[in-house]
C-alpha positions, 0 to 999 in steps of 0.5 A, spaced: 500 500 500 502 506 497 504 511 503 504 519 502 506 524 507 503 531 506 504 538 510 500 544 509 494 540 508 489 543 511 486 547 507 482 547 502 486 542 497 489 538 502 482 536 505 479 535 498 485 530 496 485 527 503 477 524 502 480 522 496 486 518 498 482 515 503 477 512 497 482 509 494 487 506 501 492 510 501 495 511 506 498 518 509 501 521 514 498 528 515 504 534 518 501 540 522 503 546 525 497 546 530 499 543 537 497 538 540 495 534 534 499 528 536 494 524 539 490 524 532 490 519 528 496 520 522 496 527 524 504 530 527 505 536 530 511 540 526 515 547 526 519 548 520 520 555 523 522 553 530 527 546 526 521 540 530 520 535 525 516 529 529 519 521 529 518 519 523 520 512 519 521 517 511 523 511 508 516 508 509 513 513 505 513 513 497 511 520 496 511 527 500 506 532 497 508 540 500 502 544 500 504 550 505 505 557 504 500 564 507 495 566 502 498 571 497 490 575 497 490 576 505 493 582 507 497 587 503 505 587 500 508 590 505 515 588 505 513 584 512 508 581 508 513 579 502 518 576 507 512 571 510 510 570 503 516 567 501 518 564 508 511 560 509 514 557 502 521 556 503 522 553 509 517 548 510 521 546 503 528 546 507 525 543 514 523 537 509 529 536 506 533 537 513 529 531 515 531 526 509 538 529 510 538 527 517 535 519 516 540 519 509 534 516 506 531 519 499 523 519 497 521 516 490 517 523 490 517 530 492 511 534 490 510 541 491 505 546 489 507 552 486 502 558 483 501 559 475 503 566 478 510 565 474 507 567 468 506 574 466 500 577 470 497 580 464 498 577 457 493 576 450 497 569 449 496 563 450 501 560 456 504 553 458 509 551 461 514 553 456 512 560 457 518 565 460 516 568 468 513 574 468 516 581 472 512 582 477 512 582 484 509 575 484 512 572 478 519 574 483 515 569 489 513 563 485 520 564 481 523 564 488 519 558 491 520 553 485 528 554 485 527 552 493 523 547 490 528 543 484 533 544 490 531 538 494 535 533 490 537 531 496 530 528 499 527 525 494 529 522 487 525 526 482 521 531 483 514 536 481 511 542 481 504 543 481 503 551 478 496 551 481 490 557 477 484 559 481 481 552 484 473 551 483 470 548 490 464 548 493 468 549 501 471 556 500 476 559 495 476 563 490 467 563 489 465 563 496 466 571 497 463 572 489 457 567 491 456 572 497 455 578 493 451 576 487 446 572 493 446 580 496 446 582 489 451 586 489 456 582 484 460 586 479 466 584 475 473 588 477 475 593 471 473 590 464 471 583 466 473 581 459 481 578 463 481 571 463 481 566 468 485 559 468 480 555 473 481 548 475 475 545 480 478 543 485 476 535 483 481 534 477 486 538 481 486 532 486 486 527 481 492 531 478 495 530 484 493 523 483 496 522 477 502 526 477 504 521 483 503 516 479 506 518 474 512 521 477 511 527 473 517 531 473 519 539 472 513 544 472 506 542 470 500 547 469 493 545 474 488 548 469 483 546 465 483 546 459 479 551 457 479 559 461 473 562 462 473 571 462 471 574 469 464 576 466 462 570 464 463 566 471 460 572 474 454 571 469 454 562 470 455 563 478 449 568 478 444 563 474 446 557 478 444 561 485 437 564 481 440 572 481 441 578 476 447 582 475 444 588 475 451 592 478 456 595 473 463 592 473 469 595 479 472 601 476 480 599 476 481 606 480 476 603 486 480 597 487 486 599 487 484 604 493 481 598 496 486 593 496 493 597 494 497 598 489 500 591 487 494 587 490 488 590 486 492 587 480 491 580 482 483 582 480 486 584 474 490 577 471 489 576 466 492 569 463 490 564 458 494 558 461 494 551 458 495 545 462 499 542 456 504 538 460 498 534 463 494 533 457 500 531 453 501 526 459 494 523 457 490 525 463 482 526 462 479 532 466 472 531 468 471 538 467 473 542 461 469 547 462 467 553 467 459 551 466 460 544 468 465 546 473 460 551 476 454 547 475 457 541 479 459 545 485 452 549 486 447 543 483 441 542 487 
């Protein structure tokens, strides 16, 4: 039976992909920075920042999945905010890889997650994983996250990293805080609305995770559906899934940047066509290829 070690899966993804490990018995070993967690089943307490890794046997496992990293839409990009940014990412990668270090054992497979935020935050074309970085502030982080990433040979024999789009779920994420708004019926685009989205539901994201492992998928590879949808649309799907109009004009630029700043409004503003080129070209089958499907799976009566 295969066994995975996972850290930072308590959030939307880890907790989807956790369900699914347990449909297909896989066994897993779950790390968290919570305190007094030892006492649940598969669940260890860990503190990258403060060098505590539990007792643990690494060389009975055949995978580590890396979820951890602060949320990139939280606060505002002060310069302490950019340091969590990039520490929450870079350290529990260093913690990991002293761990295997310290017991000289090499895990077949290290997966990371990493954020379709490397490519150019606004771009007409189509984008995989050829595509150059970008320049902004945020291309600067992942770049920075995938170099500690592909610098841990040392733990495991090959390893990935999974460049995350906007993930669809029906437990949080991106849709939750538009559902609020078209629900009061105050759903509005921001800017233009025509900027595309690279989505991905958070199912097919799991079951790339899946594939990925089993096919020990190395280098960077794109979690995005195949088909990215503009800002307005998914607006307009999600409002005819909860029975709503959009009767509100869209979100002037110049009023988001007064609400959310300078280089955070910009995020609202990303416009990226990504392609999962890699993923497809590997032979994986997507459940949803399309934001209507996506969007009617998660609200379906």
């Amino acid at each position: 039976m295969a066994k995975f070690l996972i850290a930072g899966g308590s959030g939307m993804i880890g907790s989807k992909l956790i369900k699914k490990l347990k449909q297909n018995n896989i066994e897993y070993v779950f790390l968290s920075t919570q305190k007094n967690v030892n006492s649940l089943k598969n669940r260890y307490h860990w503190n990258p920042d403060k060098n505590i890794f539990p007792e643990l046997d690494l060389k009975s496992f055949d995978a580590v999945i890396n979820f951890c990293g602060a949320g990139i839409f939280d606060k505002d990009f002060t310069e302490e905010r950019k340091r969590e940014l990039l520490d929450s990412r870079v350290r529990p990668i260093l913690a990991l890889k002293n761990a295997f270090e310290s017991q000289k054992v090499k895990v077949p497979y290290f997966l990371s997650a990493s954020a379709t935020g490397y490519y150019p935050n606004i771009s007409k074309d189509l984008m995989d994983e050829a595509t150059p970085n970008g320049s902004e502030y945020l291309s600067q982080l992942v770049e920075a996250w995938e170099e500690a990433i592909f610098s841990s040979n040392s733990m495991a024999e090959k390893i990935g990293a999974l460049r995350i789009g906007i993930v669809l779920s029906d437990t949080g994420g991106f849709l939750k805080p538009w559902e609020t708004s078209v629900k009061l019926f105050v759903g509005a685009a921001p800017g233009s609305g025509q900027q595309f989205v690279s989505w991905v539901h958070v199912d097919d994201l799991c079951e790339m995770i899946l594939f990925a492992i089993q096919h020990k998928t190395e280098g960077p590879f794109n979690g995005t559906a195949p088909n990215p949808e503009t800002m307005s649309n998914i607006l307009k799907l999600l409002a005819k899934q909860l029975h709503r109009p959009l009767i509100l004009p869209n979100i002037p630029v110049i009023a988001l940047r007064l609400i959310f700043g300078k280089e955070r409004h910009k995020l609202l503003l990303t416009d990226q066509k990504i392609q999962p080129k890699r993923m497809l070209d590997a032979g994986f089958k997507f459940q949803f290829n399309f934001a209507s499907e996506a969007i009617q799976n998660i609200y379906k009566a």
